[in-house]
LUMDREN-737873 format. One record per residue (C-alpha): residue number from 0; z, x, y. Coordinates in nm, 2 decimals. Layout:
N
SITE   i      w      u      v
SITE NUM      Z      X      Y
...
This chain:
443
SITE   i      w      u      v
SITE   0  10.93  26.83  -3.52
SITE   1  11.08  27.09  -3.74
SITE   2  10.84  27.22  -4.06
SITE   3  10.92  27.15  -4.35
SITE   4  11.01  27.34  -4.65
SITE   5  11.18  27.20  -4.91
SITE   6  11.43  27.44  -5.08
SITE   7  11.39  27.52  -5.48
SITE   8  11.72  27.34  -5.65
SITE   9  11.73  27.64  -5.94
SITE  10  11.83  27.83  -5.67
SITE  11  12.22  27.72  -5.67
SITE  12  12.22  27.83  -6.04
SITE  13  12.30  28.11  -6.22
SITE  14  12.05  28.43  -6.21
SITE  15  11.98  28.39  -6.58
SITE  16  11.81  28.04  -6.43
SITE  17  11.62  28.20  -6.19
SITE  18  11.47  28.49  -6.38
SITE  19  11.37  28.23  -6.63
SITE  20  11.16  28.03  -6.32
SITE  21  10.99  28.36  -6.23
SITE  22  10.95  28.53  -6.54
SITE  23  10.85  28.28  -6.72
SITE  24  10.69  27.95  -6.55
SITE  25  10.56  28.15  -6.23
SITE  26  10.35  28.34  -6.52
SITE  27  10.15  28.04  -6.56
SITE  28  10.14  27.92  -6.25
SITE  29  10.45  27.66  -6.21
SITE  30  10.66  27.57  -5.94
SITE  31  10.71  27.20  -5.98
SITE  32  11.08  27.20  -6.09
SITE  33  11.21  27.10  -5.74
SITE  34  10.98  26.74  -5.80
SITE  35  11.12  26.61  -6.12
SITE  36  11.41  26.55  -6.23
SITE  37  11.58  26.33  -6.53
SITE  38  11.84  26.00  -6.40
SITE  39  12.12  26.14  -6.55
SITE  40  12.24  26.20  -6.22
SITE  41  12.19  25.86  -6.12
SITE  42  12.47  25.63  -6.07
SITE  43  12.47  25.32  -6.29
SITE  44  12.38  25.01  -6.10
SITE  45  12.58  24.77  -6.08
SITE  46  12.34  24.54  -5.88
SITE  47  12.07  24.35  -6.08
SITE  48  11.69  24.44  -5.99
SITE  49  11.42  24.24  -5.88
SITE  50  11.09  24.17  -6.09
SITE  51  10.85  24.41  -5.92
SITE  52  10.55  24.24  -5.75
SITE  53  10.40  24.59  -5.64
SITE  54  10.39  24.88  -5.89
SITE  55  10.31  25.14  -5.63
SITE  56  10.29  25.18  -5.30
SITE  57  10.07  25.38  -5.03
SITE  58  10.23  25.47  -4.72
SITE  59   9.99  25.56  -4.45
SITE  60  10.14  25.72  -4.14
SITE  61   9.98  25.73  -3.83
SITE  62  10.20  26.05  -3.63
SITE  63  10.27  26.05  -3.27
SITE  64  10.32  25.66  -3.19
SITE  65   9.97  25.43  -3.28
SITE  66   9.95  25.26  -2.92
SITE  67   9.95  24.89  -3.07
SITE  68   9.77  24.78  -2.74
SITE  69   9.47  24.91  -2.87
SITE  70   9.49  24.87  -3.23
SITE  71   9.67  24.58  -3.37
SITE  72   9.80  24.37  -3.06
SITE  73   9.56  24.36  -2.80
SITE  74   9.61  24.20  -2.46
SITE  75   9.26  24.10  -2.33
SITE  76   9.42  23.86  -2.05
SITE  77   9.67  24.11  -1.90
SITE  78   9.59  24.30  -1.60
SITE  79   9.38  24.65  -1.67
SITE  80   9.61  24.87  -1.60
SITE  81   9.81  24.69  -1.88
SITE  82   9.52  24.61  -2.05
SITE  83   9.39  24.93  -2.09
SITE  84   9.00  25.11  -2.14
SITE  85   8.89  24.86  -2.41
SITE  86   8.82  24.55  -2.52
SITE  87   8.92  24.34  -2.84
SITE  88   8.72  24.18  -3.11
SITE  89   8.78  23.92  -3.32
SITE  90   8.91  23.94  -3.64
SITE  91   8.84  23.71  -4.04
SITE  92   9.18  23.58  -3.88
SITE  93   9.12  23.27  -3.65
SITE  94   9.19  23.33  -3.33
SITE  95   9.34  23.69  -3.39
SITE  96   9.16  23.97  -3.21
SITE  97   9.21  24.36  -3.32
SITE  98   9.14  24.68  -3.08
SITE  99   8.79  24.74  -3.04
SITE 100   8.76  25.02  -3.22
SITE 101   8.90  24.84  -3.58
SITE 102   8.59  24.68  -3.64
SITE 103   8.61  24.74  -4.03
SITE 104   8.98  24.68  -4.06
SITE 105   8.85  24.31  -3.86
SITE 106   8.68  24.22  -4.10
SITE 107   8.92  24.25  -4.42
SITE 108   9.18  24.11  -4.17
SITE 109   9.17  23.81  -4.41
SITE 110   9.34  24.02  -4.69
SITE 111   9.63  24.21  -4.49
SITE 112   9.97  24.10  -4.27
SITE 113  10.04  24.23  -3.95
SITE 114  10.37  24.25  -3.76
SITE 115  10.32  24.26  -3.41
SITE 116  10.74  24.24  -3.36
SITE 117  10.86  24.58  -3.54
SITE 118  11.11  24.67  -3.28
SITE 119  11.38  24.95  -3.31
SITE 120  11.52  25.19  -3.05
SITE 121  11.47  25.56  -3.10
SITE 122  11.20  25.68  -2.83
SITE 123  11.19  26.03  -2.96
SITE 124  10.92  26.15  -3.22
SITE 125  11.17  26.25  -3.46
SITE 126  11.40  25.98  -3.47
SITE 127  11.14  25.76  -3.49
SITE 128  11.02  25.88  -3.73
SITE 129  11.32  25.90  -3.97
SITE 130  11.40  25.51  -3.89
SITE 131  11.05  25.44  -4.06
SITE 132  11.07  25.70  -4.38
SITE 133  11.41  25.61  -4.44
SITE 134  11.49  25.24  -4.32
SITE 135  11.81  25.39  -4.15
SITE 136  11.91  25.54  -3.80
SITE 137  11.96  25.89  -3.78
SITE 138  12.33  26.01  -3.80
SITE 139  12.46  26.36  -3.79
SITE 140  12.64  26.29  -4.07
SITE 141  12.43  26.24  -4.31
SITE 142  12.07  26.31  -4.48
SITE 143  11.92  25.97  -4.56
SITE 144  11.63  25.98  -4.80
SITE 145  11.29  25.85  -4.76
SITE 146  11.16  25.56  -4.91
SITE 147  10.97  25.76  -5.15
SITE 148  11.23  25.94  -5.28
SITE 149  11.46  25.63  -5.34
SITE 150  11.15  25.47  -5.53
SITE 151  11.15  25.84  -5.74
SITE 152  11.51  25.79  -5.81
SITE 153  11.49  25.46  -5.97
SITE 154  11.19  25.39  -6.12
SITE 155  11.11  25.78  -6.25
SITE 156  10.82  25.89  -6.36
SITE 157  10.50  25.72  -6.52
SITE 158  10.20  25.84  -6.69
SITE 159  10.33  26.23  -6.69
SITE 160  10.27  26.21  -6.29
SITE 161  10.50  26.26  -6.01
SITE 162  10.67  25.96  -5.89
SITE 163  10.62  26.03  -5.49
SITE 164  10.31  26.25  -5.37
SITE 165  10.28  26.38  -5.02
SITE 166   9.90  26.39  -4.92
SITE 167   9.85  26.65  -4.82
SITE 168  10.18  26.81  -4.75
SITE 169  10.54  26.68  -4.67
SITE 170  10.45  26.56  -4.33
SITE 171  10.83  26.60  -4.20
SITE 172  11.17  26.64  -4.30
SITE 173  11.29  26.27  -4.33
SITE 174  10.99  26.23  -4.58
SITE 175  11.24  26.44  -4.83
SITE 176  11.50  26.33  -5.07
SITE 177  11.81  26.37  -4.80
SITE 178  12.15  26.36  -4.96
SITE 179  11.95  26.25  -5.35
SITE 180  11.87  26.60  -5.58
SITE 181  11.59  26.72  -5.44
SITE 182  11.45  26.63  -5.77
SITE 183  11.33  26.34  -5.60
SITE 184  11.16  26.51  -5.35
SITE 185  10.79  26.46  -5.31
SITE 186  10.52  26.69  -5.49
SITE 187  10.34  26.79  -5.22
SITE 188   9.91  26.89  -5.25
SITE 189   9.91  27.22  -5.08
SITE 190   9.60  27.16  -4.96
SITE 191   9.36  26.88  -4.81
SITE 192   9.12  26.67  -5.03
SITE 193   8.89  26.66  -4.72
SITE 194   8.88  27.06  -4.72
SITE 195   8.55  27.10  -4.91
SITE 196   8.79  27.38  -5.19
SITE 197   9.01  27.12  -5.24
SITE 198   9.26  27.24  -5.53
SITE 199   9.57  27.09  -5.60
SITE 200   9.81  27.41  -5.64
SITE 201  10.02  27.46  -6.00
SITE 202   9.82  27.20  -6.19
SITE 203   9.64  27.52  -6.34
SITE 204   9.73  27.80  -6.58
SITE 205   9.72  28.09  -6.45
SITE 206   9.41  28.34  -6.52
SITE 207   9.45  28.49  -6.83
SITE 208   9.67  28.20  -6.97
SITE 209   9.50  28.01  -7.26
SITE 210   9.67  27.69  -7.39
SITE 211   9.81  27.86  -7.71
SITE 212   9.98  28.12  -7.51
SITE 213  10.05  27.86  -7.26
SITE 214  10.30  27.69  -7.54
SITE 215  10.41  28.05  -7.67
SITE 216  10.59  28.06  -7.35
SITE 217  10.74  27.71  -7.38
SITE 218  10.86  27.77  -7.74
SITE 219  11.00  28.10  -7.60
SITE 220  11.19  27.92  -7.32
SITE 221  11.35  27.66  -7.56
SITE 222  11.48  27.88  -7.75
SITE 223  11.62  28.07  -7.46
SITE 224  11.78  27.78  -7.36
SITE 225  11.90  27.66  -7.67
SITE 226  12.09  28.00  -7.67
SITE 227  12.25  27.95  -7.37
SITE 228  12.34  27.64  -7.41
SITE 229  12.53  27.69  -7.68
SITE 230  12.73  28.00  -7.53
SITE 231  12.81  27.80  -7.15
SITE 232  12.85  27.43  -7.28
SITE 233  12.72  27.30  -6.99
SITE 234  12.56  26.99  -6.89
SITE 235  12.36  27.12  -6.59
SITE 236  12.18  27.27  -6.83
SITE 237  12.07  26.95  -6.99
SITE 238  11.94  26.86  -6.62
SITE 239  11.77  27.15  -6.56
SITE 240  11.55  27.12  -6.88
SITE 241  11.40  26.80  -6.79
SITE 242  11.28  26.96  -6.49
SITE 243  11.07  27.18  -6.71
SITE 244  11.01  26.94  -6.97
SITE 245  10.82  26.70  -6.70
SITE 246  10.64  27.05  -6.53
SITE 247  10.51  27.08  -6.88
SITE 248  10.41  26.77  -6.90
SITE 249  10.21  26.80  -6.57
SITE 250  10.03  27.09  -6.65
SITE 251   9.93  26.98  -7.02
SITE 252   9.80  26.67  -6.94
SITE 253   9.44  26.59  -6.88
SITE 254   9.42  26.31  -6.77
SITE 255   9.73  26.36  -6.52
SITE 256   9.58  26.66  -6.40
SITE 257   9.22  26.45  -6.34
SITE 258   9.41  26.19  -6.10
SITE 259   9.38  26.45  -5.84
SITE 260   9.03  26.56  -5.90
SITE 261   8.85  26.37  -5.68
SITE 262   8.53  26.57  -5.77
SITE 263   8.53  26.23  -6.09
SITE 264   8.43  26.01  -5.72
SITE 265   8.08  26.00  -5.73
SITE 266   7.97  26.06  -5.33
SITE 267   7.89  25.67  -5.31
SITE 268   8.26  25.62  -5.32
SITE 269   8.31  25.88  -5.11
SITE 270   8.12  25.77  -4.85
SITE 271   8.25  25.43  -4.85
SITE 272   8.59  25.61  -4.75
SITE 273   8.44  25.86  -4.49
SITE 274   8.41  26.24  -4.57
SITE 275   8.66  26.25  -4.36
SITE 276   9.03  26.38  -4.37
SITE 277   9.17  26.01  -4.28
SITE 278   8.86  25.88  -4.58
SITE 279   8.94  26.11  -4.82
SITE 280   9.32  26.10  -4.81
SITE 281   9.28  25.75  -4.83
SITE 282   9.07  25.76  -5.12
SITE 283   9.32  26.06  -5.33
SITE 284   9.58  25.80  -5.29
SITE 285   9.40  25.53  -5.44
SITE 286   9.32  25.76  -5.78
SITE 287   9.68  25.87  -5.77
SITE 288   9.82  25.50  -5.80
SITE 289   9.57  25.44  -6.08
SITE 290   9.67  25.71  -6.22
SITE 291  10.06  25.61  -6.23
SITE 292  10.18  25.78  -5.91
SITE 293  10.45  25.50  -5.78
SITE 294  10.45  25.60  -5.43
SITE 295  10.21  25.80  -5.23
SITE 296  10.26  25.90  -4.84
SITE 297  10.00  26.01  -4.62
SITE 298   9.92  26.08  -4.27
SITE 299   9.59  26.01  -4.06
SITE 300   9.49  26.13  -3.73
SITE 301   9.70  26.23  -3.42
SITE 302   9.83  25.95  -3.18
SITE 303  10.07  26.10  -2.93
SITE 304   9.82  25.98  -2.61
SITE 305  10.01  26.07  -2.31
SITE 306   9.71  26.18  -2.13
SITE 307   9.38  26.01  -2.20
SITE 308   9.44  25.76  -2.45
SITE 309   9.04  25.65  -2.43
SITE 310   8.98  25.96  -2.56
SITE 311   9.21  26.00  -2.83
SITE 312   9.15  25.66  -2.95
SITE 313   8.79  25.71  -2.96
SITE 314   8.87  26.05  -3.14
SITE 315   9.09  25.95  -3.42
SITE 316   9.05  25.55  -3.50
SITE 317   8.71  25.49  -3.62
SITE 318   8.76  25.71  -3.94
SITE 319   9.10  25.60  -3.98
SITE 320   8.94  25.26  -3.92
SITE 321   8.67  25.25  -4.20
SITE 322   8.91  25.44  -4.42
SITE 323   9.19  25.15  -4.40
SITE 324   8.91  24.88  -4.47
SITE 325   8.79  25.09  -4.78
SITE 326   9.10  25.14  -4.95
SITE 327   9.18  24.76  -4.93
SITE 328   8.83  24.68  -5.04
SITE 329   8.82  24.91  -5.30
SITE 330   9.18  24.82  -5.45
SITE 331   9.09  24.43  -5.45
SITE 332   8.71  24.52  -5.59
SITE 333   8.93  24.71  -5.91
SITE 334   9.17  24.44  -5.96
SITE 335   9.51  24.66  -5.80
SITE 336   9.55  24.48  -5.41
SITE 337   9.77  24.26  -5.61
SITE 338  10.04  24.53  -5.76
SITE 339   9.97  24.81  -5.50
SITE 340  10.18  24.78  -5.17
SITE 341   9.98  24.93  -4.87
SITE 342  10.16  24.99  -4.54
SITE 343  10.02  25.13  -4.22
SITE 344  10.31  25.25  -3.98
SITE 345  10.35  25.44  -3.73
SITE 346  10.71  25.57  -3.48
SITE 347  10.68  25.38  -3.26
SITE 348  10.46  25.21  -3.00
SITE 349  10.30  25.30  -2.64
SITE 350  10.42  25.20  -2.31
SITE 351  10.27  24.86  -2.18
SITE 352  10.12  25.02  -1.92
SITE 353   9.91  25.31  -1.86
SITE 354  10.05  25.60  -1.71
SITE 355   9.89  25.79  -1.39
SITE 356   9.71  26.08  -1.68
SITE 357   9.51  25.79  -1.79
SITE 358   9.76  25.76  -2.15
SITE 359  10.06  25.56  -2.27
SITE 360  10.37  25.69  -2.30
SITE 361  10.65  25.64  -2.64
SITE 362  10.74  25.28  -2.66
SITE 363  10.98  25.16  -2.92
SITE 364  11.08  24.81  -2.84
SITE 365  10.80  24.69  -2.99
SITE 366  10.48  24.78  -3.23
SITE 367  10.29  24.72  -3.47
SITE 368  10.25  24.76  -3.87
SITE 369  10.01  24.61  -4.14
SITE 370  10.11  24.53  -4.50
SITE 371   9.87  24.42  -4.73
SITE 372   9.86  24.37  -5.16
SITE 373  10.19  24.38  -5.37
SITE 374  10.26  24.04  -5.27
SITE 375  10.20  24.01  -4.87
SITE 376  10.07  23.73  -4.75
SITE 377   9.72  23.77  -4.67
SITE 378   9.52  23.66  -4.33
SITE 379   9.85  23.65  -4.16
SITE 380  10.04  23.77  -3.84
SITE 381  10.41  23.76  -3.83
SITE 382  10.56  23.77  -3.47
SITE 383  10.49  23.86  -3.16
SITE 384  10.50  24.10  -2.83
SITE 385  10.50  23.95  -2.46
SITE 386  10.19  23.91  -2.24
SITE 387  10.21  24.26  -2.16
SITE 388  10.29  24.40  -2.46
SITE 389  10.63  24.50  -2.37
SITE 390  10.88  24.34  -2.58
SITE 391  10.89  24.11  -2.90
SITE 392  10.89  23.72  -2.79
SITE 393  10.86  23.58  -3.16
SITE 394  11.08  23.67  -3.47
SITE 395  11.17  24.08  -3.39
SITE 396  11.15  24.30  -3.71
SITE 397  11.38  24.60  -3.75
SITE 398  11.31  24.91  -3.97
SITE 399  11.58  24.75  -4.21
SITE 400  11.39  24.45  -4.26
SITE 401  11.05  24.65  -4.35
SITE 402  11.26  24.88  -4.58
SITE 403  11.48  24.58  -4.75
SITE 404  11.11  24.42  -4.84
SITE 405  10.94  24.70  -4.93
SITE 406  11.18  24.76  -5.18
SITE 407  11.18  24.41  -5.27
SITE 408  10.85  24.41  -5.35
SITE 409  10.89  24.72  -5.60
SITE 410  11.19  24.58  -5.77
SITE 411  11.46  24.77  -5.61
SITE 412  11.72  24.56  -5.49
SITE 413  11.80  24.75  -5.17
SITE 414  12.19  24.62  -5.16
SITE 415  12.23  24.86  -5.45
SITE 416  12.42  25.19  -5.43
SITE 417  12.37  25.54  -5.38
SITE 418  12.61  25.85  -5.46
SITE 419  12.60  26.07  -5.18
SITE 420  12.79  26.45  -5.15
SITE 421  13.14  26.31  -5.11
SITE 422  13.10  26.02  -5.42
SITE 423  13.09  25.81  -5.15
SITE 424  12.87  25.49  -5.24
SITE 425  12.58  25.44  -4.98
SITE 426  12.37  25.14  -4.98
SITE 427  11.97  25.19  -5.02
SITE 428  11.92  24.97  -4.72
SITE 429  12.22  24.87  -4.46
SITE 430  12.18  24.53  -4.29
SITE 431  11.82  24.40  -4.26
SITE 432  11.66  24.08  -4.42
SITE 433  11.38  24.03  -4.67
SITE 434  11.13  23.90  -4.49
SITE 435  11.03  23.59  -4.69
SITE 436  10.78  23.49  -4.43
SITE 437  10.55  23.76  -4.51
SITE 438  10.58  23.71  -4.91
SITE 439  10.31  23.52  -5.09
SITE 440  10.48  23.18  -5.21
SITE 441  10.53  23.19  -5.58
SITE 442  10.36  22.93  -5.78
């Protein structure tokens, strides 16, 4: 998978533009431009929006293909080498069993939704993975955007915070804003919250930079601007301010700037997540949405077991484990399950059985995901896989439908258009379904 690195957008204008960026905001410290951006390059909708049930959502990704034999679909009666090294335990779900390793997540299983029956078919790590960031199929044609960045487009800002945070960087290149401005793109951390210096990069002044000179420089850039504006006539120009106007904004704020300190956690708190880096991305993302962050992606752990999947499960899920069960615990204990979408996905799924180096390889006919809060059912599990494990027997899920009710859920109404390059309208979501069966029934 290619690194990313997303690409500044004041670099397609003029050099007066980019001596202003250096000169000016890298002096104290800035390089948030490419993550805000103001709608006036939005097209107007013409479709009407849903009432949001979720304000926010947390997307937690689990790389490399979670095997869902041995996390969320077990299959205890199937023969061993199907089977695989563990057993299963039951869940607060009657009769629904979990991988033996998800002992916390078992026991909040009464507050989250499972699809066993997420099905698509891309078995390669990237393709995968841009069918569950995006919603669509790759095409060589065109740069779909993720989720998060569709969610930035509509909805904006809130609180003086990014829209859509990566935690702790932009984990690939379908997690950007694809054929949208890039000012949709997702603020990325820089660095980890579990790294014991944990410090979110440009939310600082620089050294030597004290708040009045801090505003000295943004006086002096307005009335730059102002200047040029009046000589060019231009509307880019317009655009590009609110770019700098919400930097600002970021930087000037307190109590923006604290959502990412997770140093205000007292070490209770942070031990109910894990010290961990699956605990305490979990538990950044949960200050970021109270905050007023609408859309935070993470990833957790590494789960790409060709070769000794006992030992890469053991490694990697009981952290991830106990963070998951935290997170929903602590959301509910606050009062924000109810308006904050979680989802845990993953590329795909592991073959049904293992392979002769003791692992499982890519499997995308069918998976696993959990939903809970922003209006999932909860204590449920919608669909199935076969006795095996090998392809969905009850009511298949496609990346469409997940995208189509995620947005749902957040008030987009994913039939609406998008401009791309060529002005040529692209719906948010092609195809796909709402999946009602996983909604809580309105009273």
């Amino acid at each position: 998978m290619k690194p990313q690195c997303p690409g500044n957008p004041l670099e397609s204008y003029s050099s007066r533009r980019e001596f202003l960026y250096v000169g000016l905001l890298g002096s104290v410290g800035m390089a948030l431009p490419q993550f805000f951006g103001s709608r006036a390059e939005a097209a107007m909708n013409q479709f009407p929006r849903h009432t949001p049930v979720a304000e926010s959502v947390i997307h937690i990704f689990l790389p490399g293909g979670l095997a869902h034999q041995e996390s969320f679909d077990p299959k205890p009666f199937a023969p061993a080498e199907y089977r695989g090294p563990f057993g299963a335990i039951d869940t607060k779900i009657p009769g629904v069993q979990f991988g033996q390793f998800m002992k916390e997540t078992a026991k909040i299983a009464d507050k989250v939704t499972v699809i066993r029956s997420m099905s698509h078919g891309e078995a390669a790590h990237e393709r995968g993975t841009h069918n569950m960031f995006t919603g669509y199929r790759p095409s060589p044609a065109l740069a779909f955007p993720s989720i998060g960045s569709v969610v930035s487009h509509e909805l904006g800002s809130r609180n003086d915070l990014p829209p859509y945070v990566c935690v702790p960087n932009v984990p690939n290149e379908y997690a950007n804003s694809g054929y949208l401005s890039s000012a949709y793109g997702p603020f990325a951390l820089g660095s980890d919250p579990a790294q014991g210096n944990f410090k979110v990069r440009d939310l600082n002044l620089a050294t030597g930079v004290d708040e009045k000179r801090f505003e000295r420089r943004r006086s002096l850039l307005g009335t730059v601007d102002d200047h040029f504006r009046k000589l060019e006539k231009s509307d880019a120009l317009d655009s590009m301010d609110s770019f700098y106007q919400h930097a600002y904004k970021l930087i000037s704020s307190q109590s923006a700037r604290e959502a990412f300190d997770l140093s205000k956690e007292n070490d209770k708190t942070k031990e109910e997540y894990g010290k961990t880096q699956a605990g305490q991305r979990m538990l950044l993302a949960r200050r970021l949405i109270e905050g007023g962050v609408r859309f935070v992606s993470l990833t957790a752990g590494g789960w790409d077991h060709h070769d000794n999947i006992k030992g890469g499960i053991e490694k990697n899920m009981p952290e991830t484990d106990k963070a998951i069960a935290a997170l929903i615990r602590d959301l509910e204990r606050r009062g924000m399950l109810a308006n904050t979408l979680v989802m845990v996905t993953s590329e795909f799924g592991r073959t049904p059985k293992i392979n002769p180096t003791a692992g499982r390889d890519h499997w995308p006919r069918v998976f696993s995901t959990m939903l809970a809060g922003g209006g999932m059912k909860a204590g449920y599990v919608h669909g199935s896989s076969d006795a095996l494990g090998g392809e969905p027997e009850e009511d298949k899920v496609g990346v469409a439908d997940l995208a189509k009710t995620i947005y749902h859920q957040i008030g987009i109404n994913a039939e609406s258009e998008l401009m791309s390059p060529g002005a040529r309208p692209i719906e948010i979501v092609d195809g796909g379904e709402t999946l009602d069966a996983i909604l809580e029934k309105k009273a």
